[in-house]
Each structure stands twice: as C-alpha cells, then as structure tokens.
N, C-alpha and C positions, 0 to 999 in steps of 0.2 A: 145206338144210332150210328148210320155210317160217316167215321170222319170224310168232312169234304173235302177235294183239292184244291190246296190255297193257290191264288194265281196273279202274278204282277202284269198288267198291259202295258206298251213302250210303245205309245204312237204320236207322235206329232199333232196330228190330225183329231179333231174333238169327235168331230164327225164315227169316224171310225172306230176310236174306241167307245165311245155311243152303241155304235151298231155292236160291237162285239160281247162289250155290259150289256147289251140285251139276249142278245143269243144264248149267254154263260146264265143269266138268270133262268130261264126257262131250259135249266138241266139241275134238277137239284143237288147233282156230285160236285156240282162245282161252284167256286166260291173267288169273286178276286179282292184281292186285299188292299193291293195298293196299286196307280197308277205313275207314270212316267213320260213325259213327251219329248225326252233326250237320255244321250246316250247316258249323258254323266251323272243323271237325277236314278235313270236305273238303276246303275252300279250300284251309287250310297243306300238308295231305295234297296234292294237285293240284300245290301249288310243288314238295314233296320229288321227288315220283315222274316229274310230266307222261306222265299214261296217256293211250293213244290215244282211248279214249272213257269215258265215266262213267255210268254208271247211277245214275241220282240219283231219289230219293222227294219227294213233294210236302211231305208233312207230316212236319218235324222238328222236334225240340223247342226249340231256340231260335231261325230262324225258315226262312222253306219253302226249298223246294229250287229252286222258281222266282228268287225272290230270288237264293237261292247260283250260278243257272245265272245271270242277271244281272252277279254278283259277279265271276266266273269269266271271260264272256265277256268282262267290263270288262278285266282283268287281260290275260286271256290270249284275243285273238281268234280266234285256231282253235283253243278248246277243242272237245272235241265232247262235247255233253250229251245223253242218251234217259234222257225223264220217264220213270218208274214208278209207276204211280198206284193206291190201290182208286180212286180217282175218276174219273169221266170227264165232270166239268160244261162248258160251253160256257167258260164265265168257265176255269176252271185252262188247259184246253186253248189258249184262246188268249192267256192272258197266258205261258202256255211259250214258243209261237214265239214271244213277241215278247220276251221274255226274250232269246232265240237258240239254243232248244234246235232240237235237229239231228230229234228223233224223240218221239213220247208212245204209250206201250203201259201197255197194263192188267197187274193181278199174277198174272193169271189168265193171262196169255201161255205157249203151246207150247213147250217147248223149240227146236221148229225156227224159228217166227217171232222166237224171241228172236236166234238166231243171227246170220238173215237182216238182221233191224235193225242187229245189231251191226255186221257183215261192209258192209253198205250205207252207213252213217253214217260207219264209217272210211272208205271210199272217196271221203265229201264230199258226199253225194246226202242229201237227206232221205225219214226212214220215216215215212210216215202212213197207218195201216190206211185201209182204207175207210171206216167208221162213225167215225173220227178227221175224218177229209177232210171228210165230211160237215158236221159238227159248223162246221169254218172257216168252209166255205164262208155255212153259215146264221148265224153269228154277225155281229150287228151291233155297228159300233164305239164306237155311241155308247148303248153298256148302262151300266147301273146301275153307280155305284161300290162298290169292295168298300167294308168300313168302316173297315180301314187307309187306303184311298186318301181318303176321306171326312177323315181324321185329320189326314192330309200336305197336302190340301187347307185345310184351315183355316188349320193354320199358313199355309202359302202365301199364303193370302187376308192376313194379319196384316203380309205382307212380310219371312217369315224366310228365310233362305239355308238350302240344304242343309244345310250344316255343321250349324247352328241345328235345325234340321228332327231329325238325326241323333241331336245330342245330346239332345232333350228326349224323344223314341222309344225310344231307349238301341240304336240300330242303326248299321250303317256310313254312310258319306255315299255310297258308291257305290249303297247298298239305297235310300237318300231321291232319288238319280238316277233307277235305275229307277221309284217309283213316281212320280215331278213326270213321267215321261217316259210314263206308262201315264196318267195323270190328263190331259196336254194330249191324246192320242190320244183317250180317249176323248168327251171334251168338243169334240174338233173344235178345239181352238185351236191358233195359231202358236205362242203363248209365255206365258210365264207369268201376266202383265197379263192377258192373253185370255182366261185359263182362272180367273181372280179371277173377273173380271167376270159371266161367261156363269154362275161357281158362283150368283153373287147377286143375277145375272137370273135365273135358273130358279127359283131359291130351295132351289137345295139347302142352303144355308149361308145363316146371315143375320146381319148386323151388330150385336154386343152393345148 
C-alpha cells in the first residue's frame, strides 16, 4: 500500500480547516495528522508529529505563519511549509519564500490544485501558480518596510542584540532573526552596521 502524506493544518479558523479536512479526505494520498490554530501550537505540534508537509495560514493570532514558517525552517531545515492565504500581496508572497516556504496558494484553491501542491512539495520541488510567479518575479527587494520590520529596525539602529530585540517585542529570537534577516535584504545591506546606517541615510528612522 502507498504510504500516505502526513499533513499538519494551521488555521485559526474552524471553519476553514473544516473545509480543508474535507477536501484532503476525499484524496486518498493524503492524510492530516494533527491540527494547530496558532502559530506556537504548530511549532510544538510540528516537534510531536514531524508531518510531511504543513499547510500553514498567514494570519494568526499570536503571530503570522510566515514568521512560524521562519521558525520552523530554523529548527527543522527540510520542513515543508504551503502558505494559505485570503491574501495574495506582493509583500506576504515574498516574505514566504524567503521565509523558506516550499508553495503559497490562495483559500479559494480547487481541490485538485491543493493536491497537486501537496503531492509536488512533498517531492521537494516548489508550487507557485502562475499569477503567484508572477508576483516574484515583479517584486522589488528593496520595497517598503513592513512596520514590524520598521520596529526591529530601530531597536537595531540603538544596537540591541536579537535576544534584546526579542525580549522587548515579546517574540522568539529565532522570529527577531527572521526579521534583522528580511530588513538587511531589503535595504541592500551586508550586515547589521549597513542596514543602521542606510535606515538613517534615507531617513527612514532618525536619531532622538
């Protein structure tokens, strides 16, 4: 018999992972093991079970699922993460990949394209619809920061350590990595010093 694809869901929403426990049932390759409605029940969830792939949501209540796939990929390098978004902004989409998620599909997704992601992602390849593709290709790296990154950046400018960072956010240090690592990307810098400096050359930030 063929082994099934174990699968973790991360949604807030009952509703939603409802509809998606139904869709995954009526594919017999597929199998979900454990569910999650935050960010931080996934993570621990993710240690107990190690599913082959996770279908993780943007927006969760304590914080996004970019983040947790950050988190996740920190821990566990060949996790396999497919976003599930209502959103489809230039900004979420590609702070995903670079997160290290494997695929980003809308909630509005067919039963069949969900499979095919699923079935593709476990194999190690990445899913990116077309109008997804799209999206990468035209985003430039050096867009606006969000106003988290805006936040992490200040402290940073002040010379605080992740840890520091972490603790005054009330988030992990692995989540203050991700964003000191989205903030030098964007800004074009090598390193931290670089990414002070350029904040307060441009004047996105300015000295009290």
């Amino acid at each position: 018999m063929k082994k099934k694809i174990r699968l973790l869901i991360v949604d807030d929403h009952f509703i939603v992972r409802i509809g998606l426990l139904t869709t995954i049932k009526m594919t017999p390759d597929l199998t979900v093991v454990a569910e999650a409605s935050t960010a931080a029940q996934a993570i621990e969830i993710y240690r107990q079970h190690l599913p082959d792939v996770v279908l993780m949501d943007v927006r969760l209540p304590d914080f996004s699922g970019i983040e947790a796939t950050a988190t996740l990929r920190e821990e566990f390098p060949d996790a396999r993460v497919i976003i599930i978004s209502t959103f489809d902004s230039d900004e979420d989409v590609y702070r995903a990949f670079q997160a290290g998620a494997c695929g980003y599909l809308l909630k509005n997704v067919l039963g069949g394209e969900l499979s095919n992601a699923i079935q593709k992602v476990h194999r190690g390849e990445q899913y990116i619809p077309p109008e997804i593709g799209r999206r990468l290709s035209d985003h430039q790296p050096g867009s606006d920061l969000t106003p988290r990154e805006t936040e992490v950046l200040s402290f940073l400018v002040k010379g605080l350590s992740n840890r520091e960072i972490a603790q005054l956010l009330g988030f992990t240090e692995n989540t203050a990595k991700f964003h000191v690592k989205s903030i030098l990307g964007k800004l074009q810098a090598s390193d931290r010093t670089e990414a002070a400096t350029a904040a307060l050359q441009r004047g996105i930030l300015r000295l009290d």
